[in-house]
LUMLUMDREN-2810 file (N, C-alpha, C; in Angstrom, 1 decimal):
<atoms>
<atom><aa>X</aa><ch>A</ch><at>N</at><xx>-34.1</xx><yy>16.5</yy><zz>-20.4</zz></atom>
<atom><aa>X</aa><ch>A</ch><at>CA</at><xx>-32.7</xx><yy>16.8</yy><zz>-20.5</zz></atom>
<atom><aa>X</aa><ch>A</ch><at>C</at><xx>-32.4</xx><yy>18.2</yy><zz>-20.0</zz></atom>
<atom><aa>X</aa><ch>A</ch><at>N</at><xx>-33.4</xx><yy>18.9</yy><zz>-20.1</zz></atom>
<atom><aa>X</aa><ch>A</ch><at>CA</at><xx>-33.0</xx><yy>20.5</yy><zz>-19.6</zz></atom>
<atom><aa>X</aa><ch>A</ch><at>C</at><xx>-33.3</xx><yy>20.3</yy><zz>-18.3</zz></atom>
<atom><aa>X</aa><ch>A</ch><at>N</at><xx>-33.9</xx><yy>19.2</yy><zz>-17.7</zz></atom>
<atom><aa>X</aa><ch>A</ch><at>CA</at><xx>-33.6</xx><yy>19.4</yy><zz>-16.0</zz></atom>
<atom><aa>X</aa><ch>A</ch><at>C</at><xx>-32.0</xx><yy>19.4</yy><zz>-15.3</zz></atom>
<atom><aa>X</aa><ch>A</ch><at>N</at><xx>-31.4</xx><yy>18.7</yy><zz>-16.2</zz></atom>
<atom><aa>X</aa><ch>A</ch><at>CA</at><xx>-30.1</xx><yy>18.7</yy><zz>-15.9</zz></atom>
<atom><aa>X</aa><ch>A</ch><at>C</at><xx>-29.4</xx><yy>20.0</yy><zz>-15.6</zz></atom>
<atom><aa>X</aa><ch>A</ch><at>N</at><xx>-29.9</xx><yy>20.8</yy><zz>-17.0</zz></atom>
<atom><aa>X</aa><ch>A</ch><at>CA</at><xx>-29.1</xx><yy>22.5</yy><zz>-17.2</zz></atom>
<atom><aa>X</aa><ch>A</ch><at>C</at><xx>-29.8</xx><yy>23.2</yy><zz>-15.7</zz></atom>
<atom><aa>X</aa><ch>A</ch><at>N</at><xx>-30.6</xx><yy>23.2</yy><zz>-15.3</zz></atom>
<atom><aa>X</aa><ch>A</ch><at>CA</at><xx>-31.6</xx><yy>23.8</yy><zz>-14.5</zz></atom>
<atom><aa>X</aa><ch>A</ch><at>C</at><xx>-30.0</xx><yy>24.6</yy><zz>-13.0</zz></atom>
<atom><aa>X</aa><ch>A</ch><at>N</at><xx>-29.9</xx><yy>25.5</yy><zz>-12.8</zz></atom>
<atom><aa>X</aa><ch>A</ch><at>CA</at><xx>-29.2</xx><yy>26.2</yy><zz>-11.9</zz></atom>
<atom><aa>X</aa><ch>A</ch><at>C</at><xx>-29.6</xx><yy>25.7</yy><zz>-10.7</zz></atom>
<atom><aa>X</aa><ch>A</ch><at>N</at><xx>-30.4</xx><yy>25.6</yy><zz>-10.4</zz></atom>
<atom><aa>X</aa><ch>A</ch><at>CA</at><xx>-30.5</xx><yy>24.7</yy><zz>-9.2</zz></atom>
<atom><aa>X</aa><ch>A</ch><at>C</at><xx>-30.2</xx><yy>23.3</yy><zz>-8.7</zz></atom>
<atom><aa>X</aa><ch>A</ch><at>N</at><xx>-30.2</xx><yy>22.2</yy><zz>-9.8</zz></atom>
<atom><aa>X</aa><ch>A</ch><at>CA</at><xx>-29.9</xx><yy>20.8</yy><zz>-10.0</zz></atom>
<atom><aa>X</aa><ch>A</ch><at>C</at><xx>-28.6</xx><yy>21.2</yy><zz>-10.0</zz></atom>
<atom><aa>X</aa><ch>A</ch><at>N</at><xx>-27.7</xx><yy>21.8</yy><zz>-10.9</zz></atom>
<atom><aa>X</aa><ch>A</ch><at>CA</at><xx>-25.9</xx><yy>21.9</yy><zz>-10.9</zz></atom>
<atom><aa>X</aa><ch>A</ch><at>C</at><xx>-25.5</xx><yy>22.4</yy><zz>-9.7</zz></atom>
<atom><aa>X</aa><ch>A</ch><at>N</at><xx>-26.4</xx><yy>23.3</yy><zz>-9.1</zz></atom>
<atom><aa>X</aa><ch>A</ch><at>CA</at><xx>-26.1</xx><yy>24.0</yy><zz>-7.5</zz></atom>
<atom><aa>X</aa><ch>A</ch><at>C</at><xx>-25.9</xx><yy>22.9</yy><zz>-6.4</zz></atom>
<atom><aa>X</aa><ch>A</ch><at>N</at><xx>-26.9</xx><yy>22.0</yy><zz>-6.6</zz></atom>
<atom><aa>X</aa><ch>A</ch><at>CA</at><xx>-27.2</xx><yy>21.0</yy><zz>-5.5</zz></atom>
<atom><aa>X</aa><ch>A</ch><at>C</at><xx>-26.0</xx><yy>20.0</yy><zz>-5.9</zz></atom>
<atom><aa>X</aa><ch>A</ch><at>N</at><xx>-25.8</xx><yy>20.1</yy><zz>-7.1</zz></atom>
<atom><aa>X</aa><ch>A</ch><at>CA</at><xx>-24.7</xx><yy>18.6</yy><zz>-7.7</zz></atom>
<atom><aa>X</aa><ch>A</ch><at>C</at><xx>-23.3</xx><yy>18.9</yy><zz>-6.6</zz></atom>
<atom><aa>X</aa><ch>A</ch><at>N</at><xx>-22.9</xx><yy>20.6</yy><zz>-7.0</zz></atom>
<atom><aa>X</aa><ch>A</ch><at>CA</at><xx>-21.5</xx><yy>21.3</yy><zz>-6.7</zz></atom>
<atom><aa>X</aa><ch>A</ch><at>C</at><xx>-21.4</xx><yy>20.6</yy><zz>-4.9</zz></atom>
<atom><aa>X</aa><ch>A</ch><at>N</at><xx>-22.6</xx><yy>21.2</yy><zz>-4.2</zz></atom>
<atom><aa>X</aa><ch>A</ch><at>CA</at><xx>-22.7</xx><yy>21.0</yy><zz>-3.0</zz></atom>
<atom><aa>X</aa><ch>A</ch><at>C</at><xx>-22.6</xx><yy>19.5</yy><zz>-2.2</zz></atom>
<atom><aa>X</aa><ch>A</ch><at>N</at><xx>-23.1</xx><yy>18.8</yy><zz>-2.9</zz></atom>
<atom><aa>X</aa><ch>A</ch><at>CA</at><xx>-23.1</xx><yy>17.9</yy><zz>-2.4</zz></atom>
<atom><aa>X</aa><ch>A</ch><at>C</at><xx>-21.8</xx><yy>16.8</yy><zz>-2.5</zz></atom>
<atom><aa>X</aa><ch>A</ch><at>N</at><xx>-21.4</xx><yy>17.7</yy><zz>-3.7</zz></atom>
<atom><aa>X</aa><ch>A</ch><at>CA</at><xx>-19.7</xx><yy>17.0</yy><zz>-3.9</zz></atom>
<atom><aa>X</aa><ch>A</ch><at>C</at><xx>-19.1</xx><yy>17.9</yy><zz>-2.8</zz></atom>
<atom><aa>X</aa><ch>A</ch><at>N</at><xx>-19.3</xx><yy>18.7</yy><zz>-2.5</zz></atom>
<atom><aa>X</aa><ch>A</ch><at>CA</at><xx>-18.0</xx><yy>19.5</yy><zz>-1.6</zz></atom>
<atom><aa>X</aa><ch>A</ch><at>C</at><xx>-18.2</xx><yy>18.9</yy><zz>-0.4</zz></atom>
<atom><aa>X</aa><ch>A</ch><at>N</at><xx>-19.2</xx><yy>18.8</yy><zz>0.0</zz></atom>
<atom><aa>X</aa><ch>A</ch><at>CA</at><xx>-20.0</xx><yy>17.9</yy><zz>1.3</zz></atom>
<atom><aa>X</aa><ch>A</ch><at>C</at><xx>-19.2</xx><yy>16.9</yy><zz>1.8</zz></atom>
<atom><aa>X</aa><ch>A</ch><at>N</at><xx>-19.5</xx><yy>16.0</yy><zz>0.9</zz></atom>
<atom><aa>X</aa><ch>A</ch><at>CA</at><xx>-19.0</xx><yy>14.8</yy><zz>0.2</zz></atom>
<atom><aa>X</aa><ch>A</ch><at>C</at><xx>-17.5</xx><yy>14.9</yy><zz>0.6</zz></atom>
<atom><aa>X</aa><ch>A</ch><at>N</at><xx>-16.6</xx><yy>15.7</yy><zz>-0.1</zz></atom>
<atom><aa>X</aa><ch>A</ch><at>CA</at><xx>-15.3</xx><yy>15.3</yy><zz>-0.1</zz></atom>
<atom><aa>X</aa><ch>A</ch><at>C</at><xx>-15.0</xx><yy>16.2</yy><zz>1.9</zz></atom>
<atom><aa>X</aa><ch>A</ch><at>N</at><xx>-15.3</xx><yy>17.0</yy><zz>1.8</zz></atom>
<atom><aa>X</aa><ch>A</ch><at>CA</at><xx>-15.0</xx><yy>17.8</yy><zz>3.4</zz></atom>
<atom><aa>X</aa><ch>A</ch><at>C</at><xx>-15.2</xx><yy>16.3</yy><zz>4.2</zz></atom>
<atom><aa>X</aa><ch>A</ch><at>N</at><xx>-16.9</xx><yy>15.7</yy><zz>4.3</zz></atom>
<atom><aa>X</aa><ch>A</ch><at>CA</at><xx>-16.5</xx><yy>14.4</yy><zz>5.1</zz></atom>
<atom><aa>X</aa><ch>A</ch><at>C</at><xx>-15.5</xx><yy>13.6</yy><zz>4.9</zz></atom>
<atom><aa>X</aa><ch>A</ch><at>N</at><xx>-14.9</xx><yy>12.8</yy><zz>4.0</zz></atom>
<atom><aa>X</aa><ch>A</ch><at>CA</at><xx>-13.9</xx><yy>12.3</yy><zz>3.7</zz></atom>
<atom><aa>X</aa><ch>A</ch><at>C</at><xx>-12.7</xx><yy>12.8</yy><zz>4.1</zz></atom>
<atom><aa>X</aa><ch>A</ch><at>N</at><xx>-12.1</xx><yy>13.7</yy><zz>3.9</zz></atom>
<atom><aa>X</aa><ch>A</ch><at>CA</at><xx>-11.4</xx><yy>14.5</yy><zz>5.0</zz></atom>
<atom><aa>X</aa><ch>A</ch><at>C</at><xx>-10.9</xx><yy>14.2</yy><zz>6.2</zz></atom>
<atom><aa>X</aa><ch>A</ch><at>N</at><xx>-12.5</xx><yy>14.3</yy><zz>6.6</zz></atom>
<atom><aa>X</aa><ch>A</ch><at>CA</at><xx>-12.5</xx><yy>14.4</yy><zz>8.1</zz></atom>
<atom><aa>X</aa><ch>A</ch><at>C</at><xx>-12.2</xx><yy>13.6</yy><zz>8.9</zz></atom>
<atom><aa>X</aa><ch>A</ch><at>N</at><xx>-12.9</xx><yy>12.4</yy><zz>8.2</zz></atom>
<atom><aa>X</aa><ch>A</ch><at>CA</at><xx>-12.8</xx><yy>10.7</yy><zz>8.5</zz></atom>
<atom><aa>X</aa><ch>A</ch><at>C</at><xx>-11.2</xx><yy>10.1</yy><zz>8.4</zz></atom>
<atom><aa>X</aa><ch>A</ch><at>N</at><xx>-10.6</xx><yy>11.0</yy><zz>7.3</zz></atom>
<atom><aa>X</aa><ch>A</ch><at>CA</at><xx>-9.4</xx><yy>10.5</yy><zz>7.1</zz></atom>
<atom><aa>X</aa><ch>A</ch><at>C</at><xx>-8.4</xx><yy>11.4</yy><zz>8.0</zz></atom>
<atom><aa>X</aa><ch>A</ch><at>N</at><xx>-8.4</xx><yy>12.4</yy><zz>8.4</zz></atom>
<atom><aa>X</aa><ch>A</ch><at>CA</at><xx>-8.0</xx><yy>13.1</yy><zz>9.0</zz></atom>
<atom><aa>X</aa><ch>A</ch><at>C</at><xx>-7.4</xx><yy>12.4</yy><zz>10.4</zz></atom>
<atom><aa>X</aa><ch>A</ch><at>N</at><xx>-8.3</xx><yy>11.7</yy><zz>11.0</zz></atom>
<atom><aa>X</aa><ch>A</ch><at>CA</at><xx>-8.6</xx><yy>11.5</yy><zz>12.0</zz></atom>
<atom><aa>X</aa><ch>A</ch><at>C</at><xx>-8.0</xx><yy>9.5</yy><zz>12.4</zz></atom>
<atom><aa>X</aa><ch>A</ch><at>N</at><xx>-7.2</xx><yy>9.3</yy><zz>11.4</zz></atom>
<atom><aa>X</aa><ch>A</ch><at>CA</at><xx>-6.9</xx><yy>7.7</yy><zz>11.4</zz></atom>
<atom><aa>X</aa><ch>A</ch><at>C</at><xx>-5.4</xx><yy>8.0</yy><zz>12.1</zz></atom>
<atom><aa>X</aa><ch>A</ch><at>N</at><xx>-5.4</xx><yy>7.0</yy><zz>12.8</zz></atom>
<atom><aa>X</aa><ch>A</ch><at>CA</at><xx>-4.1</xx><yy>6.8</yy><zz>13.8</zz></atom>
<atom><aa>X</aa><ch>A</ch><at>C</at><xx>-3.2</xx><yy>5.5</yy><zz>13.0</zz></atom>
<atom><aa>X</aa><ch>A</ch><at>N</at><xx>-2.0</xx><yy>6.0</yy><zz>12.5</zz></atom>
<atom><aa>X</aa><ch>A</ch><at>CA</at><xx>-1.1</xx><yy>5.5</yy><zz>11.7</zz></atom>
<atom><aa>X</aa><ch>A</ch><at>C</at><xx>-0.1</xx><yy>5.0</yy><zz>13.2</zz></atom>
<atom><aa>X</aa><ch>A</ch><at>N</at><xx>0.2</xx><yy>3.6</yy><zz>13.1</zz></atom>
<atom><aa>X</aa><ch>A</ch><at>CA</at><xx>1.5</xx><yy>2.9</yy><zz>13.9</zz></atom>
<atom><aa>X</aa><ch>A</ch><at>C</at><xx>2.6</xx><yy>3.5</yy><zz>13.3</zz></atom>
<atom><aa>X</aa><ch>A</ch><at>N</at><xx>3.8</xx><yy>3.6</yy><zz>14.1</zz></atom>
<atom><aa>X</aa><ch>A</ch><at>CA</at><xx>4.9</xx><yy>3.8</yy><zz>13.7</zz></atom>
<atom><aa>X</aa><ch>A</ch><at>C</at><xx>5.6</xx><yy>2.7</yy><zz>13.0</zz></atom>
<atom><aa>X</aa><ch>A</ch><at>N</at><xx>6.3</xx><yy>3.0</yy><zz>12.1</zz></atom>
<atom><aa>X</aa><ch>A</ch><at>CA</at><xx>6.5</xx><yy>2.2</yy><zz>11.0</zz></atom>
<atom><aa>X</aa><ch>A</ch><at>C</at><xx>7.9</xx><yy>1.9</yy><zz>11.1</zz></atom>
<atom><aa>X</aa><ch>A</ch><at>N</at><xx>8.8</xx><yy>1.2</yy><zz>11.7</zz></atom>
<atom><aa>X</aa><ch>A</ch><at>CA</at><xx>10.4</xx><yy>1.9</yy><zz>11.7</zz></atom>
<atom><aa>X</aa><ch>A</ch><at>C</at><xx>11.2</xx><yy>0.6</yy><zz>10.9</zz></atom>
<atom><aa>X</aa><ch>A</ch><at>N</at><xx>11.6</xx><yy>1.7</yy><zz>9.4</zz></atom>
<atom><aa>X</aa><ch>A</ch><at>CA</at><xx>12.1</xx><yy>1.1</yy><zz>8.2</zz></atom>
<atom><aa>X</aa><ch>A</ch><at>C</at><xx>13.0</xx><yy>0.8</yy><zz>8.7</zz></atom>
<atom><aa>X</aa><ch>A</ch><at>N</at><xx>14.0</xx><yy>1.2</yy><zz>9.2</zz></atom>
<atom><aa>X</aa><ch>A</ch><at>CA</at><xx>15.2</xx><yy>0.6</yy><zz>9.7</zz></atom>
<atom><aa>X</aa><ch>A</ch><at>C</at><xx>15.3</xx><yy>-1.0</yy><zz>10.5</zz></atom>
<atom><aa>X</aa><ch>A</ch><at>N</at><xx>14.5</xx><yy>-1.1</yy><zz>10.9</zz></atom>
<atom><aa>X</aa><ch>A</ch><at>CA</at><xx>14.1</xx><yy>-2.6</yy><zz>11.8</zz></atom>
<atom><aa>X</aa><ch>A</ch><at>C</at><xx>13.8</xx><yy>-3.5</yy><zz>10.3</zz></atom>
<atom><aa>X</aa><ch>A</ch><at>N</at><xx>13.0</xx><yy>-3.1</yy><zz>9.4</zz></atom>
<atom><aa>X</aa><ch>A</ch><at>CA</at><xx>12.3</xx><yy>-3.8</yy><zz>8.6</zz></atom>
<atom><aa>X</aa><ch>A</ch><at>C</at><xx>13.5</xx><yy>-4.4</yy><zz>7.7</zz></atom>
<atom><aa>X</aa><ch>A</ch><at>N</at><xx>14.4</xx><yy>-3.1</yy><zz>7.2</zz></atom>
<atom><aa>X</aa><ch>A</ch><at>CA</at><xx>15.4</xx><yy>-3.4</yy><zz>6.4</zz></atom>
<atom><aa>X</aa><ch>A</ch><at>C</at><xx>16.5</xx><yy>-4.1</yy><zz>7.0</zz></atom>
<atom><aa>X</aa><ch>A</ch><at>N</at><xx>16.9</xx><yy>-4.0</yy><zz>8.0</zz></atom>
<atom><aa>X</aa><ch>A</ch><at>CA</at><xx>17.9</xx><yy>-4.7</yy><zz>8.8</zz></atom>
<atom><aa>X</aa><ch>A</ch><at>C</at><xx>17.6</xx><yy>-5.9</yy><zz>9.0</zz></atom>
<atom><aa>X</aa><ch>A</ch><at>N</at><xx>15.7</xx><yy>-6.8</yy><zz>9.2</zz></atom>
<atom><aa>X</aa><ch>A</ch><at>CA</at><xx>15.5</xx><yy>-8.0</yy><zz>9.0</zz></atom>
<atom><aa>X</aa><ch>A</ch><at>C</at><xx>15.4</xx><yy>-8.3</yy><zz>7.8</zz></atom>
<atom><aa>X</aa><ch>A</ch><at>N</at><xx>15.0</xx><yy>-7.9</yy><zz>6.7</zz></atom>
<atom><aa>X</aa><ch>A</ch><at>CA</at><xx>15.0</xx><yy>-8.1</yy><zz>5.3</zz></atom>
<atom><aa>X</aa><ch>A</ch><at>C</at><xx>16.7</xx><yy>-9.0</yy><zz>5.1</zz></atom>
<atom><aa>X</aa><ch>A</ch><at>N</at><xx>17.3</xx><yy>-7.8</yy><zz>5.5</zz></atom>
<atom><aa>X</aa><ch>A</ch><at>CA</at><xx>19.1</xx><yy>-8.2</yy><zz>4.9</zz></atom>
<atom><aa>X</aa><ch>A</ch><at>C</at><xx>19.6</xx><yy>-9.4</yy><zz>5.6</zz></atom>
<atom><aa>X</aa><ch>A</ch><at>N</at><xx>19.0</xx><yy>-9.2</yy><zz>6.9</zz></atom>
<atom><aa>X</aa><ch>A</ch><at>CA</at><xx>19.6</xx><yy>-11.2</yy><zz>7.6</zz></atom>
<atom><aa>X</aa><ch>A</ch><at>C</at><xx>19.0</xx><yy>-11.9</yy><zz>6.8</zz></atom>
<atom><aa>X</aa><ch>A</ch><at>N</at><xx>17.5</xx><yy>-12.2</yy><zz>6.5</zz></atom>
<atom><aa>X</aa><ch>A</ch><at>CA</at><xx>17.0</xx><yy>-13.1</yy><zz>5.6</zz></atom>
<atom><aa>X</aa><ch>A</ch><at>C</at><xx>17.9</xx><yy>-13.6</yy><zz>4.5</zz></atom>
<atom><aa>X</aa><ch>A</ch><at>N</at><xx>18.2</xx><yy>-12.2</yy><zz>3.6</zz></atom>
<atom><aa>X</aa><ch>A</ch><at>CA</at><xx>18.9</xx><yy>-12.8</yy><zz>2.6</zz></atom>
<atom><aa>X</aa><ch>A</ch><at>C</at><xx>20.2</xx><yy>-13.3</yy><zz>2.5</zz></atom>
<atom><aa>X</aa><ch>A</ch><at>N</at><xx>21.1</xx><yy>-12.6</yy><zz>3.7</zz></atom>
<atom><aa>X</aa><ch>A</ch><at>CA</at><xx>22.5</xx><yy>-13.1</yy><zz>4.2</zz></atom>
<atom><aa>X</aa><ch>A</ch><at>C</at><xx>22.0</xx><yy>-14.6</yy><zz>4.5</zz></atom>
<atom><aa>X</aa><ch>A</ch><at>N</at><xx>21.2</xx><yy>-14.9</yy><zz>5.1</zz></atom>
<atom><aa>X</aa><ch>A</ch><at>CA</at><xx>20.9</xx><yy>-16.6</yy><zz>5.5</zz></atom>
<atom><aa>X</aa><ch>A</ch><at>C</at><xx>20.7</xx><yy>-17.1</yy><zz>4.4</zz></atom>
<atom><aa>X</aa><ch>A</ch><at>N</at><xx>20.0</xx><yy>-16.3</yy><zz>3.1</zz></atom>
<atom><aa>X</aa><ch>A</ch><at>CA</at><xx>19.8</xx><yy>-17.5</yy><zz>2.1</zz></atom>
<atom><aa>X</aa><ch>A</ch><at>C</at><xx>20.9</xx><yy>-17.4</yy><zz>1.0</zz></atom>
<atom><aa>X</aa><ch>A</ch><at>N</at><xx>21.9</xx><yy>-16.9</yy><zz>1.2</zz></atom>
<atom><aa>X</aa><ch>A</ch><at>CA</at><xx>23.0</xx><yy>-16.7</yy><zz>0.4</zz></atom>
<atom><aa>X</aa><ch>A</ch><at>C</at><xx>23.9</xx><yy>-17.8</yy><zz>1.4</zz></atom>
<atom><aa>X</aa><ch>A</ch><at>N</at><xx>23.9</xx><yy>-17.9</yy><zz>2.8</zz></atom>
<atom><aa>X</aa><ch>A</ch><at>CA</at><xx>24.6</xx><yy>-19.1</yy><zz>3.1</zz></atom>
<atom><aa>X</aa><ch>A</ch><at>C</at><xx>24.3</xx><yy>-20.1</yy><zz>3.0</zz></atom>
<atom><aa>X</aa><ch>A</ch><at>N</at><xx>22.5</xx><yy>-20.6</yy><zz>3.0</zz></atom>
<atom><aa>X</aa><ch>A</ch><at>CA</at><xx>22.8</xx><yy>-21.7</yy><zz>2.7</zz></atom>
<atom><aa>X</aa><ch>A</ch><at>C</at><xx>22.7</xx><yy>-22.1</yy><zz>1.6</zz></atom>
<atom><aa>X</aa><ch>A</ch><at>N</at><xx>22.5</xx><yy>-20.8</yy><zz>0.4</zz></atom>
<atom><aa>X</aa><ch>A</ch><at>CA</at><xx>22.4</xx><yy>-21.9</yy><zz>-1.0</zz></atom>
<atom><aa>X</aa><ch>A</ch><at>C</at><xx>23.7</xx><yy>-22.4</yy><zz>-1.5</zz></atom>
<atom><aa>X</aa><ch>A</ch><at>N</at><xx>24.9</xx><yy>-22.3</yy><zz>-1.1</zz></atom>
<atom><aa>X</aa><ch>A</ch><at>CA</at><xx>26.2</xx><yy>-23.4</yy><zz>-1.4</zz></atom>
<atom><aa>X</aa><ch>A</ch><at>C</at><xx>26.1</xx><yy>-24.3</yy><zz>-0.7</zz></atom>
<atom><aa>X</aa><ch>A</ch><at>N</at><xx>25.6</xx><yy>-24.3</yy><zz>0.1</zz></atom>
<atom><aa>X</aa><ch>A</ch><at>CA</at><xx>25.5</xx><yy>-25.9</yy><zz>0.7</zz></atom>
<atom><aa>X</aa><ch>A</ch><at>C</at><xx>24.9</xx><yy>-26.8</yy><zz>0.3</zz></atom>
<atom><aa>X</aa><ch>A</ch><at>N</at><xx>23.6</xx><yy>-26.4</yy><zz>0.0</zz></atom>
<atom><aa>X</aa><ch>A</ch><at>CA</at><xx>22.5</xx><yy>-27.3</yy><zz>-1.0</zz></atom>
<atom><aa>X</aa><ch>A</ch><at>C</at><xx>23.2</xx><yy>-27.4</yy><zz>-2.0</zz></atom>
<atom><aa>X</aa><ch>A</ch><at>N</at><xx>24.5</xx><yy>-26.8</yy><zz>-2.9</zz></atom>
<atom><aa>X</aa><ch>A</ch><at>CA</at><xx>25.2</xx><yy>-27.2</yy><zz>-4.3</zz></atom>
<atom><aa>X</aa><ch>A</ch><at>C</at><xx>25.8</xx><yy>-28.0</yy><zz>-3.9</zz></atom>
<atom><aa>X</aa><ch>A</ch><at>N</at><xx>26.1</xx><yy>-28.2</yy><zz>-2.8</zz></atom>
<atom><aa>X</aa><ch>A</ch><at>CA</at><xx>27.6</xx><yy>-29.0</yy><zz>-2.1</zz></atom>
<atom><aa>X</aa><ch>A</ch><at>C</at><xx>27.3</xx><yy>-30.3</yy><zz>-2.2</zz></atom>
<atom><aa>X</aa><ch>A</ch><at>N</at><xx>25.8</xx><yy>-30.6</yy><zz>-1.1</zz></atom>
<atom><aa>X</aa><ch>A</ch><at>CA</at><xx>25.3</xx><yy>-31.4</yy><zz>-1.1</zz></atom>
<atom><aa>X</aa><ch>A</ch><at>C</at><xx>24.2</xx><yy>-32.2</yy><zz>-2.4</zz></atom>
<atom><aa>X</aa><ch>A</ch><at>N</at><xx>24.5</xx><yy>-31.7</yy><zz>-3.5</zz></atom>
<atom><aa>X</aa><ch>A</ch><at>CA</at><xx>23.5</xx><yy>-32.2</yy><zz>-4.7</zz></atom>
<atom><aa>X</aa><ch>A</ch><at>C</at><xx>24.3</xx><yy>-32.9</yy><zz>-4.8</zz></atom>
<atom><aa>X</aa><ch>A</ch><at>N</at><xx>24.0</xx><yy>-34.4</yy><zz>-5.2</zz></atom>
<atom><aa>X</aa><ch>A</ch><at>CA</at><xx>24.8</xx><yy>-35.6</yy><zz>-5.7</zz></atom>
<atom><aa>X</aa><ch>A</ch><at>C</at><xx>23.9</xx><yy>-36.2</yy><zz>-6.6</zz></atom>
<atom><aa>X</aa><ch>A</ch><at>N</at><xx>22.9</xx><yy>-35.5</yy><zz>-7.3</zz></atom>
<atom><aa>X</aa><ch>A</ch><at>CA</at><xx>22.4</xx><yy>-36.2</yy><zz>-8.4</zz></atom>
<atom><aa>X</aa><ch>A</ch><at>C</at><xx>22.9</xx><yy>-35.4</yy><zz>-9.9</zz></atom>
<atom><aa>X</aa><ch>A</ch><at>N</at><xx>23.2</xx><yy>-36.7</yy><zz>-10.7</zz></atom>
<atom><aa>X</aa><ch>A</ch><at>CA</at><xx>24.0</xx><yy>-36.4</yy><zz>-12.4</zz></atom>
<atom><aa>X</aa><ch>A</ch><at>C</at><xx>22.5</xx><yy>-35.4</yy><zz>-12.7</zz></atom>
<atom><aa>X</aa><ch>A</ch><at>N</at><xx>23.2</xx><yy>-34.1</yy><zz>-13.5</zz></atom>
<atom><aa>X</aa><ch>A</ch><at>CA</at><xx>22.3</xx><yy>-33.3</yy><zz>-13.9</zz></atom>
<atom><aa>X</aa><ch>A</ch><at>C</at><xx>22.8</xx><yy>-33.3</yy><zz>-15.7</zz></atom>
<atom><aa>X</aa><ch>A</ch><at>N</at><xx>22.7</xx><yy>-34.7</yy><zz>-15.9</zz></atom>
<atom><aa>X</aa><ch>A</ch><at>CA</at><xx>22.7</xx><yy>-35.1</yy><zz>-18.0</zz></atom>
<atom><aa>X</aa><ch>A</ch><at>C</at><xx>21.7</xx><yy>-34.9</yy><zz>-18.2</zz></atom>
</atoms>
């Protein structure tokens, strides 16, 4: 268990985490994001639902089965 305490084992631990995260970084640094344009997205979103607010009276219109 005292190899753990040992200044050199905690030295190599610190390092190899900083290592570690700097790569990560780097890798992520470096990713090419598409442009994303909310406005398109939301503007089809809202037809969707305008279409399904029109046709759900019609499907009431047309139900002709007794709901006893």
């Amino acid at each position: 268990m005292e190899w753990l305490l040992n200044p050199w084992v905690i030295s190599i631990i610190i390092v190899s985490v900083v290592v570690s995260n700097i790569a990560a970084i780097k890798y992520t640094a470096n990713m090419k994001f598409g442009r994303h344009d909310k406005t398109q997205e939301l503007l089809r979103k809202q037809q969707e639902v305008e279409k399904l607010k029109h046709q759900q009276p019609q499907d009431d219109a047309t139900d002709t089965t007794d709901k006893k």
